[in-house]
PyMOL Python script that loads the backbone (N, CA, C, O; Angstrom):
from pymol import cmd

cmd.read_pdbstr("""\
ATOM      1  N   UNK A   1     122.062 -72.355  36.487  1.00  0.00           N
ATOM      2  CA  UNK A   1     121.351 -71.346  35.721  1.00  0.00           C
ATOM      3  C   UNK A   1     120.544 -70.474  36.672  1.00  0.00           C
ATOM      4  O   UNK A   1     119.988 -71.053  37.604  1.00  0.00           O
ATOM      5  N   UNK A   2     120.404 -69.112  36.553  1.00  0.00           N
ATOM      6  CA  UNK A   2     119.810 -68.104  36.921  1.00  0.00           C
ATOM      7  C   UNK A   2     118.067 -68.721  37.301  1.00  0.00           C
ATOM      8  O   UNK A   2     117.401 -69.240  36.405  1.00  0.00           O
ATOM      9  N   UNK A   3     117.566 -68.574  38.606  1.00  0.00           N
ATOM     10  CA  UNK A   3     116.397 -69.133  38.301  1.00  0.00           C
ATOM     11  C   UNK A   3     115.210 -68.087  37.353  1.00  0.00           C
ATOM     12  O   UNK A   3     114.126 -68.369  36.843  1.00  0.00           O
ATOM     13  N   UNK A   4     116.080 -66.667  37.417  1.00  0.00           N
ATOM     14  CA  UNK A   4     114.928 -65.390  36.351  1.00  0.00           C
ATOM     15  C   UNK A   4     115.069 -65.556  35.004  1.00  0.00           C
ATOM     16  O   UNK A   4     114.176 -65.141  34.266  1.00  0.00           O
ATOM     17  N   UNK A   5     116.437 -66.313  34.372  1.00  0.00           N
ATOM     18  CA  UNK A   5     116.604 -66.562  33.434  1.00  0.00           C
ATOM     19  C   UNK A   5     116.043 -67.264  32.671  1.00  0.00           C
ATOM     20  O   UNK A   5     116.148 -68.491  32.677  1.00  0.00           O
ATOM     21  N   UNK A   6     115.225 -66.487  31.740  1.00  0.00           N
ATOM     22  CA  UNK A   6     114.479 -67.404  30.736  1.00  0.00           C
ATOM     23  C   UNK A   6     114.989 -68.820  30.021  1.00  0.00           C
ATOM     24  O   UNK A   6     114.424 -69.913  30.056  1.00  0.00           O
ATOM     25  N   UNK A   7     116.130 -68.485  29.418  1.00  0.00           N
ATOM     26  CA  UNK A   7     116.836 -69.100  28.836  1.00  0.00           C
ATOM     27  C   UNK A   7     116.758 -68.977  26.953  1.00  0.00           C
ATOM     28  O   UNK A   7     117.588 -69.307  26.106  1.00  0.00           O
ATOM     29  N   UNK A   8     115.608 -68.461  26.843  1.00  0.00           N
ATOM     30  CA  UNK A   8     115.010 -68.897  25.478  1.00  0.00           C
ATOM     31  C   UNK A   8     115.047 -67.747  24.454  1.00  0.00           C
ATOM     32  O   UNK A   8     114.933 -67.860  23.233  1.00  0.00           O
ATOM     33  N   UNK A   9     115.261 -66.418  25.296  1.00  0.00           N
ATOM     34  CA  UNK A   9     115.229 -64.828  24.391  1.00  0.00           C
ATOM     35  C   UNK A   9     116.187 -63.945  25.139  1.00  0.00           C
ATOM     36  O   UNK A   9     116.368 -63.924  26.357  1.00  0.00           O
ATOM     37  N   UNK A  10     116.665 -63.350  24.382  1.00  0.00           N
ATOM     38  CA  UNK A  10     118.401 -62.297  24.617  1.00  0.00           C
ATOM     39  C   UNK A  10     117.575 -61.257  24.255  1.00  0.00           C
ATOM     40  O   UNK A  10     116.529 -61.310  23.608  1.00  0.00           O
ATOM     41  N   UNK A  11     118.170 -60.253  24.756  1.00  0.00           N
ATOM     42  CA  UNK A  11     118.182 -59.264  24.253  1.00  0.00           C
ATOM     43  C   UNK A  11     119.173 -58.266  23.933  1.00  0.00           C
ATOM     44  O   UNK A  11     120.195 -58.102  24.599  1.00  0.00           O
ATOM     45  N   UNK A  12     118.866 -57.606  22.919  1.00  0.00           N
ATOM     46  CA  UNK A  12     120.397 -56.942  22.227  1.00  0.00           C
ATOM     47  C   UNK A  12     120.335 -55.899  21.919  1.00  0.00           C
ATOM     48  O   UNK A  12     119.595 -55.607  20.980  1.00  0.00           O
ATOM     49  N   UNK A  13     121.102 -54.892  22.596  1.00  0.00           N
ATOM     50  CA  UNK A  13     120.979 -53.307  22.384  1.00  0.00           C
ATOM     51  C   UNK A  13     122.161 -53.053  21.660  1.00  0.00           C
ATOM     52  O   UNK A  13     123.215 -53.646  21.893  1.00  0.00           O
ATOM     53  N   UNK A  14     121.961 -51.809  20.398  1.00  0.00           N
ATOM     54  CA  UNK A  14     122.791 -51.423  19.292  1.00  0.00           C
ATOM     55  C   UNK A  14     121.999 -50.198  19.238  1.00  0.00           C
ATOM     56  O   UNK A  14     120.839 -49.854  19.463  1.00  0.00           O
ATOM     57  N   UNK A  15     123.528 -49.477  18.694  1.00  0.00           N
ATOM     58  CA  UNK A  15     123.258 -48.505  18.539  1.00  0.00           C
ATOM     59  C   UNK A  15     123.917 -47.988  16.738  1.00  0.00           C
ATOM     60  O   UNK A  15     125.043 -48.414  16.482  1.00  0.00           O
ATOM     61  N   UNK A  16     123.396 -47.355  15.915  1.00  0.00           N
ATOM     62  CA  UNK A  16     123.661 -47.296  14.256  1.00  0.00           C
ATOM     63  C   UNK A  16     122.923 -47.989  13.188  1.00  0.00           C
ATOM     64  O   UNK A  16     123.185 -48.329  12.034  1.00  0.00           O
ATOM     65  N   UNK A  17     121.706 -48.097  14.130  1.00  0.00           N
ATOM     66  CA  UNK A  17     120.553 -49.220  13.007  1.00  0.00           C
ATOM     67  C   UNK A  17     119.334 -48.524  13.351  1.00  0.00           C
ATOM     68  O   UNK A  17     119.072 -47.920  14.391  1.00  0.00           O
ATOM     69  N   UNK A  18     118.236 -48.802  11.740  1.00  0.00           N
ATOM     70  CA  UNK A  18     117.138 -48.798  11.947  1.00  0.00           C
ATOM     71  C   UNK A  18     116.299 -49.182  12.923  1.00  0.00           C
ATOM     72  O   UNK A  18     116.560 -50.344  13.235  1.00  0.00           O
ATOM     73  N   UNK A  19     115.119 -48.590  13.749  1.00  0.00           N
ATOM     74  CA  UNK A  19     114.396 -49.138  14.451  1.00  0.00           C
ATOM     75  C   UNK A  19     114.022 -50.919  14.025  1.00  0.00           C
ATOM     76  O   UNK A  19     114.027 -52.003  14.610  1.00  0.00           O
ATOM     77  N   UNK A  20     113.687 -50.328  12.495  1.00  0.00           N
ATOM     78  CA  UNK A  20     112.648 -51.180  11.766  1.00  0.00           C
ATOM     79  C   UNK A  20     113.658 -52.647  10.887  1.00  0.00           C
ATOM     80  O   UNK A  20     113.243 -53.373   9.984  1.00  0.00           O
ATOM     81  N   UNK A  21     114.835 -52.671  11.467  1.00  0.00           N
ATOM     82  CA  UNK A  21     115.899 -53.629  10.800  1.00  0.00           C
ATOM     83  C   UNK A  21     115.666 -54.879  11.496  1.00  0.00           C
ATOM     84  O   UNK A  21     116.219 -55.903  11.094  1.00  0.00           O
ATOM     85  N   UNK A  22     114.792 -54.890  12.642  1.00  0.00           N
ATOM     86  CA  UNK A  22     114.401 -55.995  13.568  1.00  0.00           C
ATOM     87  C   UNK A  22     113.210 -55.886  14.138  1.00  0.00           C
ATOM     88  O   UNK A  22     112.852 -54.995  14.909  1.00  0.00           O
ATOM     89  N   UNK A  23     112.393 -57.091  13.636  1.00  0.00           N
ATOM     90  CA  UNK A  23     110.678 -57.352  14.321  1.00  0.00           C
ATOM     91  C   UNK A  23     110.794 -56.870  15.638  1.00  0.00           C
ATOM     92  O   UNK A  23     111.878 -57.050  16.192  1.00  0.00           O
ATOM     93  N   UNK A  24     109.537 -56.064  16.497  1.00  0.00           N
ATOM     94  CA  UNK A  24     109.808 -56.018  17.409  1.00  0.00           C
ATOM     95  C   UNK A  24     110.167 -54.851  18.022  1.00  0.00           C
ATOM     96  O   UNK A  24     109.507 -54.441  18.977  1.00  0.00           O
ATOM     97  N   UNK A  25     111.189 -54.215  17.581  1.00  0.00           N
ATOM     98  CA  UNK A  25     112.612 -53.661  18.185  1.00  0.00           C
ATOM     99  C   UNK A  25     112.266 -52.281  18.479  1.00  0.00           C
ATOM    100  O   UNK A  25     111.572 -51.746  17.614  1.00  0.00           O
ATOM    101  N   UNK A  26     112.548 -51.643  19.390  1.00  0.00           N
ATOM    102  CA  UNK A  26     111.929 -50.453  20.000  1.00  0.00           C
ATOM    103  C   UNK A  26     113.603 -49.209  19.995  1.00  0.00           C
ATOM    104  O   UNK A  26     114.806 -49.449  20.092  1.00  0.00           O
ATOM    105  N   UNK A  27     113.029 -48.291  19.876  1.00  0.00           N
ATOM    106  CA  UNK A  27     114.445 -46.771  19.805  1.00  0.00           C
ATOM    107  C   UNK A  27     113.993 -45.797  20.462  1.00  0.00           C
ATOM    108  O   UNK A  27     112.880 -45.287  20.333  1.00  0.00           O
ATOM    109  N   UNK A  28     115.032 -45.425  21.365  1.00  0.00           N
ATOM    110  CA  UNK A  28     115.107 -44.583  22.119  1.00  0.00           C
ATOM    111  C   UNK A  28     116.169 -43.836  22.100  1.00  0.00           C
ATOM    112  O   UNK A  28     117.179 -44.540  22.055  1.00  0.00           O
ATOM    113  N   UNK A  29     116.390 -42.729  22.113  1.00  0.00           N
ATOM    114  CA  UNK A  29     117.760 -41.699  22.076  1.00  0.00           C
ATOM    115  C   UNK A  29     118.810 -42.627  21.744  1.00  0.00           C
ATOM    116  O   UNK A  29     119.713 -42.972  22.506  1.00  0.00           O
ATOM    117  N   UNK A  30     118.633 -43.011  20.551  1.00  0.00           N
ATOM    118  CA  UNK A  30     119.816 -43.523  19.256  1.00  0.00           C
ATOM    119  C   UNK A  30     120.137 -44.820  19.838  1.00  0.00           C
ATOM    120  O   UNK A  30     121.290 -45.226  19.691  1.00  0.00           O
ATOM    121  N   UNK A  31     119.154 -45.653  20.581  1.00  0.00           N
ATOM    122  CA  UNK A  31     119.776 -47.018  20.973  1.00  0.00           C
ATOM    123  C   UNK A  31     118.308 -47.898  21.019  1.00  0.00           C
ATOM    124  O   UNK A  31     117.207 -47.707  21.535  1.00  0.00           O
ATOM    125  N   UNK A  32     119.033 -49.159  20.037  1.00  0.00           N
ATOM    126  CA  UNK A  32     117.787 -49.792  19.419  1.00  0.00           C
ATOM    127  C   UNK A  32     117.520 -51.308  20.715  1.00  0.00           C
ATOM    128  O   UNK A  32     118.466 -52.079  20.868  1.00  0.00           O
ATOM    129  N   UNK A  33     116.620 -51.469  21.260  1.00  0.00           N
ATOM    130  CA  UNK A  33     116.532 -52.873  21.899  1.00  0.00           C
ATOM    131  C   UNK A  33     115.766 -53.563  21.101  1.00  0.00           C
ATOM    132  O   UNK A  33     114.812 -52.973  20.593  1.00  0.00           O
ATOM    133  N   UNK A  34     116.015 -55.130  20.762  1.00  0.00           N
ATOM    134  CA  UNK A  34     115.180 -55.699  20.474  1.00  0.00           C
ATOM    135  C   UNK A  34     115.524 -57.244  21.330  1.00  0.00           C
ATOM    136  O   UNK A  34     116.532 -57.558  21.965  1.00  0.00           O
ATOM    137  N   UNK A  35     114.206 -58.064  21.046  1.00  0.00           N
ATOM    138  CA  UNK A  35     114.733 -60.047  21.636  1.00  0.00           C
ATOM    139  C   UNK A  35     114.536 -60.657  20.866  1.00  0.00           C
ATOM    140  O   UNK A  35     113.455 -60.683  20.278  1.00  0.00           O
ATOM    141  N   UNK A  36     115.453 -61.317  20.619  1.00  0.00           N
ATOM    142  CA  UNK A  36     115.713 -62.495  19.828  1.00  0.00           C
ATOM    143  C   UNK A  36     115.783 -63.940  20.507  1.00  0.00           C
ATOM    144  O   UNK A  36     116.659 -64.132  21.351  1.00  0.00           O
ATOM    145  N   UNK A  37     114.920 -64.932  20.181  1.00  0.00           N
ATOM    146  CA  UNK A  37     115.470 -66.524  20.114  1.00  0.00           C
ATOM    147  C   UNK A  37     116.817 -66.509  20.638  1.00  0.00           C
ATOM    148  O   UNK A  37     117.599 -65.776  20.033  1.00  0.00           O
ATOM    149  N   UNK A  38     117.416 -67.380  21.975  1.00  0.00           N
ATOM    150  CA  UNK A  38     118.914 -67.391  22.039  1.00  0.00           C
ATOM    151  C   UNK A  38     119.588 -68.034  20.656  1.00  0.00           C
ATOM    152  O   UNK A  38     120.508 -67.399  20.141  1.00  0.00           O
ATOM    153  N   UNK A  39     119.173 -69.213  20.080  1.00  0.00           N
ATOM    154  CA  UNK A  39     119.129 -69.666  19.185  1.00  0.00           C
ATOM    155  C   UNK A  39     119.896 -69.045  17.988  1.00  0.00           C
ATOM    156  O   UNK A  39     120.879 -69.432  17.356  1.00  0.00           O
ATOM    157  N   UNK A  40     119.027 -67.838  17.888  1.00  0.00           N
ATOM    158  CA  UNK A  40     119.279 -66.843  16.412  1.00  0.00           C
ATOM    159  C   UNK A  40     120.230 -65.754  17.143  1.00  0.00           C
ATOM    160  O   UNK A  40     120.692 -64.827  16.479  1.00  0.00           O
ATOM    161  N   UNK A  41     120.480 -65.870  18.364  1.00  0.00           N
ATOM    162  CA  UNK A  41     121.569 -64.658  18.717  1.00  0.00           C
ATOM    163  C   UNK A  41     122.556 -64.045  18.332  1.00  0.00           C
ATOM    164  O   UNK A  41     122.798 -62.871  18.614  1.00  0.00           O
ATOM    165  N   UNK A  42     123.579 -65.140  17.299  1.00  0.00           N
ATOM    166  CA  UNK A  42     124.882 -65.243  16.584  1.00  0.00           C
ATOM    167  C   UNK A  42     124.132 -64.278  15.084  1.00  0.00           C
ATOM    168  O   UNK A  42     124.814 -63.408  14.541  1.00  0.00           O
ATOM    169  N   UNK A  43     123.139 -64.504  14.737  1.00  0.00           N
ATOM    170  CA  UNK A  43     122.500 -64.502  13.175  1.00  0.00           C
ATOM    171  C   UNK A  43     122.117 -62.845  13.451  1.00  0.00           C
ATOM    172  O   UNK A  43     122.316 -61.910  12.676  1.00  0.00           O
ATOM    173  N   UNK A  44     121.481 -62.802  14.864  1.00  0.00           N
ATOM    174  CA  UNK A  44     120.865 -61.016  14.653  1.00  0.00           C
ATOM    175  C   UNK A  44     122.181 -60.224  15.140  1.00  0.00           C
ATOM    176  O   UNK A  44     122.091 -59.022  14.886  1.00  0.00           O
ATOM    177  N   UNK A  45     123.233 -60.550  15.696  1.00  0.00           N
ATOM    178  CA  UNK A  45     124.632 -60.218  16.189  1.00  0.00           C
ATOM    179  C   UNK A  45     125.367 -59.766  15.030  1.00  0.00           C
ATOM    180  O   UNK A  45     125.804 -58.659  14.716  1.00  0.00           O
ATOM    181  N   UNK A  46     125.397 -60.963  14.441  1.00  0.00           N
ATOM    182  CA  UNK A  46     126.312 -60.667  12.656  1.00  0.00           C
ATOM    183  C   UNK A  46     125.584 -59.500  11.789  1.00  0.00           C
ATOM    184  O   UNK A  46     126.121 -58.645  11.085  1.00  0.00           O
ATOM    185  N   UNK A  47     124.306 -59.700  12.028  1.00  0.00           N
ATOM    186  CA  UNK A  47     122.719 -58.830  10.691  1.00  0.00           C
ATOM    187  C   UNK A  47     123.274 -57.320  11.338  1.00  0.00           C
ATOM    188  O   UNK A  47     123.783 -56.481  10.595  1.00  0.00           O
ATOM    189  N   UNK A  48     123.117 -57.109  12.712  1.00  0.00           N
ATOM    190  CA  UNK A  48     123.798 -55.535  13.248  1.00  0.00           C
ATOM    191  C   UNK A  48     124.899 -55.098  12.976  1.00  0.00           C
ATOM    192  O   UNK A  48     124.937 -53.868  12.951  1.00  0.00           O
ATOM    193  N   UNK A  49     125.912 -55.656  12.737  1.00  0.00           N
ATOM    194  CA  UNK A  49     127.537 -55.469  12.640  1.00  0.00           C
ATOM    195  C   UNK A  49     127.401 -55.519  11.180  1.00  0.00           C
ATOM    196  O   UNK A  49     128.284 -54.804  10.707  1.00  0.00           O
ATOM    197  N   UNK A  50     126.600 -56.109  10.153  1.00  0.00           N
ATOM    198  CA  UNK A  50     126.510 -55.879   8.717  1.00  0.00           C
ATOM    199  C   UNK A  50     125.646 -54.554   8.046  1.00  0.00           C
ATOM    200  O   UNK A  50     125.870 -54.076   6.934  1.00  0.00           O
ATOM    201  N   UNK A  51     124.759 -54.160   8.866  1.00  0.00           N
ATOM    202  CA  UNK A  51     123.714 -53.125   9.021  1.00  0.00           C
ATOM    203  C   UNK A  51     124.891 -51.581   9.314  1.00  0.00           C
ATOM    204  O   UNK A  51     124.724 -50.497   8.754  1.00  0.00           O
ATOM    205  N   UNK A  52     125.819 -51.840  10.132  1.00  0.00           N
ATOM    206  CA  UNK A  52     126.854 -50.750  10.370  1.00  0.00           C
ATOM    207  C   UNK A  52     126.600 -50.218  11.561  1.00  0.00           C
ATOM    208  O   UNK A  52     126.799 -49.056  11.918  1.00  0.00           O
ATOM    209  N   UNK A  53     125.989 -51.438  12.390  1.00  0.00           N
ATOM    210  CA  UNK A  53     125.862 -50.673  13.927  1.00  0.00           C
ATOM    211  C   UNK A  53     126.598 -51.287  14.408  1.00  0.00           C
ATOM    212  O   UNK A  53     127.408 -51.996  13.809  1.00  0.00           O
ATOM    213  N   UNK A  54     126.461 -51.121  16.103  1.00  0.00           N
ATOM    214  CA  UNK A  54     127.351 -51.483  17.143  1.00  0.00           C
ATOM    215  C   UNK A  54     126.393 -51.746  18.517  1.00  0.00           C
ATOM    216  O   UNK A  54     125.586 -51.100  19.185  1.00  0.00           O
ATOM    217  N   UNK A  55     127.061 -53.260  18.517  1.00  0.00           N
ATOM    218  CA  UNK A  55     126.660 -53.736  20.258  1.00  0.00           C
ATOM    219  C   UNK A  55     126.867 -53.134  21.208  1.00  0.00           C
ATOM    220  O   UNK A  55     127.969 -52.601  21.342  1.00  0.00           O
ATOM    221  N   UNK A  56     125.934 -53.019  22.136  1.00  0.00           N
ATOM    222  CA  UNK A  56     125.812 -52.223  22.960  1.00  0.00           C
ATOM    223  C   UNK A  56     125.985 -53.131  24.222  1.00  0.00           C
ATOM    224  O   UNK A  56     126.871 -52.981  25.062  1.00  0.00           O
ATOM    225  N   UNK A  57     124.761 -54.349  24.242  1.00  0.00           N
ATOM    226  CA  UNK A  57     125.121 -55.199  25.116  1.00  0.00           C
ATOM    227  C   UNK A  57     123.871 -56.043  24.616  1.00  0.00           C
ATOM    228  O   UNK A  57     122.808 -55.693  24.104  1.00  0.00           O
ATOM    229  N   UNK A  58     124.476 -57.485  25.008  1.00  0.00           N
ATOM    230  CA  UNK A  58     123.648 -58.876  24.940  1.00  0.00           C
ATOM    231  C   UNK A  58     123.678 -59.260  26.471  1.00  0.00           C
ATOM    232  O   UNK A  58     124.591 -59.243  27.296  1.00  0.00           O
ATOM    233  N   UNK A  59     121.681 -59.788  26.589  1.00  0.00           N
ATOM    234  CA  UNK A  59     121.571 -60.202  28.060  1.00  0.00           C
ATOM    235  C   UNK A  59     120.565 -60.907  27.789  1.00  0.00           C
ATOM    236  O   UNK A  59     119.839 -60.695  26.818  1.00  0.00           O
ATOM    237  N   UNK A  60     120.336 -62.242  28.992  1.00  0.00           N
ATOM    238  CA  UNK A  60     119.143 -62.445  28.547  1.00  0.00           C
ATOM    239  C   UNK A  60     118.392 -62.272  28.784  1.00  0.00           C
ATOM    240  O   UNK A  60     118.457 -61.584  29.802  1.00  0.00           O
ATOM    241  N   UNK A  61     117.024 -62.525  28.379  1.00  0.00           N
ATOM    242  CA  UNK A  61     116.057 -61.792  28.992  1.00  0.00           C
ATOM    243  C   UNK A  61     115.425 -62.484  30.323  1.00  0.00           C
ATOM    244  O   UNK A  61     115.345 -63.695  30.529  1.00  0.00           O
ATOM    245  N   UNK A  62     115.081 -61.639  31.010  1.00  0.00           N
ATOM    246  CA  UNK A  62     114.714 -62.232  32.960  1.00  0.00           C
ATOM    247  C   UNK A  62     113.541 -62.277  32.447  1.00  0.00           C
ATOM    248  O   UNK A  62     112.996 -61.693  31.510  1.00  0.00           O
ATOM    249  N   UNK A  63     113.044 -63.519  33.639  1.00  0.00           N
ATOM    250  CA  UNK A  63     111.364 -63.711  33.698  1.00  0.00           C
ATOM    251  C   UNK A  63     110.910 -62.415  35.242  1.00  0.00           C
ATOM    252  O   UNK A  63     111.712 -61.982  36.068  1.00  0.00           O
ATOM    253  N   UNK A  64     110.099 -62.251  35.193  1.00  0.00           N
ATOM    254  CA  UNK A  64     109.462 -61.957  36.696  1.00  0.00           C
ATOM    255  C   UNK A  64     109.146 -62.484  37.475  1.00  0.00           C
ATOM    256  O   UNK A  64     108.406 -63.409  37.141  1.00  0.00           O
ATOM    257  N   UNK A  65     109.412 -62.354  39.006  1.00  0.00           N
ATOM    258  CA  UNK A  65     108.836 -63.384  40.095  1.00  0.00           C
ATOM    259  C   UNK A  65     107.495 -63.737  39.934  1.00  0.00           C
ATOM    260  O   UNK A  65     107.296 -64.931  40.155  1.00  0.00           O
ATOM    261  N   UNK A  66     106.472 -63.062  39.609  1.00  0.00           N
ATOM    262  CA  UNK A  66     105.137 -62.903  38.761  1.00  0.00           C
ATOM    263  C   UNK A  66     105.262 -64.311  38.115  1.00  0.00           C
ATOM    264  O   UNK A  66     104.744 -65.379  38.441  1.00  0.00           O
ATOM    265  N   UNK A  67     106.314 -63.910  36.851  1.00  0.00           N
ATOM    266  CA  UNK A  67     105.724 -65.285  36.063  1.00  0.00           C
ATOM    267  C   UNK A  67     106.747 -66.400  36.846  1.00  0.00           C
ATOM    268  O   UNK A  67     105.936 -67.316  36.704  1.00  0.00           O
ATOM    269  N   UNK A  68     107.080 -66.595  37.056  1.00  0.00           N
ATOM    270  CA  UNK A  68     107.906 -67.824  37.745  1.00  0.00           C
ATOM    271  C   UNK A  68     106.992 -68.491  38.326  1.00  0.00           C
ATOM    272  O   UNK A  68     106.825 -69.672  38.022  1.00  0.00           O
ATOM    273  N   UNK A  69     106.079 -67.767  39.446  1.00  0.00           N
ATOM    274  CA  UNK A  69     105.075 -68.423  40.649  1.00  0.00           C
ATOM    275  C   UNK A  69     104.087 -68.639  39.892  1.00  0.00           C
ATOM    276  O   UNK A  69     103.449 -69.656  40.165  1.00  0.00           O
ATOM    277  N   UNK A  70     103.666 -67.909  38.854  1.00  0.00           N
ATOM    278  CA  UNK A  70     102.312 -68.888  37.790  1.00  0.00           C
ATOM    279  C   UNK A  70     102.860 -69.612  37.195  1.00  0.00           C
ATOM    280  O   UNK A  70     102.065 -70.531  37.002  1.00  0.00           O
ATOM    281  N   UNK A  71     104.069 -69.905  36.580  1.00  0.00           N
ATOM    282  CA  UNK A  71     104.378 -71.436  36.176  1.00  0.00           C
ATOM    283  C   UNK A  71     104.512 -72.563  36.720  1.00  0.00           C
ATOM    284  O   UNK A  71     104.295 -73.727  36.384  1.00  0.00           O
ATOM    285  N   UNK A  72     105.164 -71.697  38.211  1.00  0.00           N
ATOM    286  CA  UNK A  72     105.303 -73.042  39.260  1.00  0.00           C
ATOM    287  C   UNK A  72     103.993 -73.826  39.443  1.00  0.00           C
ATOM    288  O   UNK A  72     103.818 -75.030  39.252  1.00  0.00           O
ATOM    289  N   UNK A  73     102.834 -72.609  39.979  1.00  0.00           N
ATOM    290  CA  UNK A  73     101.477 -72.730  40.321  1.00  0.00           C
ATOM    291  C   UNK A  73     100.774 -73.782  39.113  1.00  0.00           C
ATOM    292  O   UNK A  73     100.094 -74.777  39.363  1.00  0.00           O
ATOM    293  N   UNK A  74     101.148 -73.257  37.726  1.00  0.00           N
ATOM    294  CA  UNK A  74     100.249 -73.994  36.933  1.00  0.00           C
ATOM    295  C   UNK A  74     100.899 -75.211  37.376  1.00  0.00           C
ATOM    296  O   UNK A  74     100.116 -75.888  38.042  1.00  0.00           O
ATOM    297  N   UNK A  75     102.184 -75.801  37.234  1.00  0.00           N
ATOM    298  CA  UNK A  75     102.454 -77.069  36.673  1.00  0.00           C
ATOM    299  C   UNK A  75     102.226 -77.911  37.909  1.00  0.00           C
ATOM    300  O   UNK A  75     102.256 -79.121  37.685  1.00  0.00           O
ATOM    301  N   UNK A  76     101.931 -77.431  39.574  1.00  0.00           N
ATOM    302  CA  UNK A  76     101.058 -77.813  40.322  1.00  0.00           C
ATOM    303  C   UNK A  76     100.320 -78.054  40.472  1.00  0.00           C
ATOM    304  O   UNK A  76     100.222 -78.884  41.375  1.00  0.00           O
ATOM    305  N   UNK A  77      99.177 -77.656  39.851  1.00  0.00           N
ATOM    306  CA  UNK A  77      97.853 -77.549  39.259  1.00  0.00           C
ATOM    307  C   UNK A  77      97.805 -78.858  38.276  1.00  0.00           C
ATOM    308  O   UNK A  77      97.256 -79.875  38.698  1.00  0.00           O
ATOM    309  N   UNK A  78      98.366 -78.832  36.999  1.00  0.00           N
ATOM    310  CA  UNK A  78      98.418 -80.007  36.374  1.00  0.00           C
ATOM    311  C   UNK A  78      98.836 -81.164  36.870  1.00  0.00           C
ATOM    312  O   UNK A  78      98.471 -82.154  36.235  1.00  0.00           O
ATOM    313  N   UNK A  79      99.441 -81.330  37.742  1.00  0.00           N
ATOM    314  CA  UNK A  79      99.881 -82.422  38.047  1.00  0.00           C
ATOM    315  C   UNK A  79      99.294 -83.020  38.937  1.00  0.00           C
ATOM    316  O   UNK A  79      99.428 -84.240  39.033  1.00  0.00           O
ATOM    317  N   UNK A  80      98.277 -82.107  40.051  1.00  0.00           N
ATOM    318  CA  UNK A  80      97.679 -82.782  40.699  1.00  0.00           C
ATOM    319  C   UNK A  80      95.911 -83.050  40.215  1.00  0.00           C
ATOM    320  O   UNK A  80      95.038 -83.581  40.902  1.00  0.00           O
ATOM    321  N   UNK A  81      95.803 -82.552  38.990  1.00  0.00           N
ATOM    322  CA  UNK A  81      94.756 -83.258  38.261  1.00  0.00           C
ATOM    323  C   UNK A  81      94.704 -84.169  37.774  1.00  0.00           C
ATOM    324  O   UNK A  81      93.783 -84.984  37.711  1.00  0.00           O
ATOM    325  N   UNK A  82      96.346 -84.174  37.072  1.00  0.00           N
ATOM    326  CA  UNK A  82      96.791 -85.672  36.136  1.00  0.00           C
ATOM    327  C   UNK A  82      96.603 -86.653  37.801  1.00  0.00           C
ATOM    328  O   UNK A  82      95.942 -87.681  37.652  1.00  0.00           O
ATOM    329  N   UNK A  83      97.045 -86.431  39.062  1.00  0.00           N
ATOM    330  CA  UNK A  83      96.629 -87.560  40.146  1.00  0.00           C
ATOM    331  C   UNK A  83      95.419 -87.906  40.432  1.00  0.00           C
ATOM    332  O   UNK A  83      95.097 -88.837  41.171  1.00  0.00           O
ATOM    333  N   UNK A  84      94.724 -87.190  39.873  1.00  0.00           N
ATOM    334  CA  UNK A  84      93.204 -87.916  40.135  1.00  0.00           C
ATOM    335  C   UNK A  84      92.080 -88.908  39.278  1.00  0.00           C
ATOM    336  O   UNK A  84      91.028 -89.256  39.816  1.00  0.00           O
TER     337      UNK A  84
END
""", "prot")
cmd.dss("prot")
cmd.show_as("cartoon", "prot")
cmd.util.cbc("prot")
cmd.orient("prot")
């Protein structure tokens, strides 16, 4: 697995839908992004193609080197408190 890869939220660009057909979801010159749960990916995939739009592309969503090194950092942090 990708180490930027979240794993946990996709994101899915369409184009032929409401901004407002998905929490979230932002429009720009006729192309809607929003993230979804990988989970619910199949469910907001089918909801667009029933809505009368069209996939544009599914990806998932990257973390930042930013957050990677504060997660690393925290769970360093915790663990060497839990040693004391």
């Amino acid at each position: 697995m990708d180490l930027l890869q979240s794993g946990e939220q996709t994101e899915i660009v369409a184009r032929g839908i409401a901004s407002n057909a998905f929490a979230g979801a932002v429009a720009q010159d006729g192309v809607v992004r929003f993230t979804v749960e990988s989970s619910k990916q199949r469910v907001a995939l089918e909801n667009v193609w029933h809505l009368g739009g069209e996939v544009l592309s599914v990806n998932p969503v990257r973390r930042s080197l930013e957050d990677i090194f504060l997660e690393v950092t925290a769970n360093q942090e915790s663990k060497s408190e839990g040693a004391q």
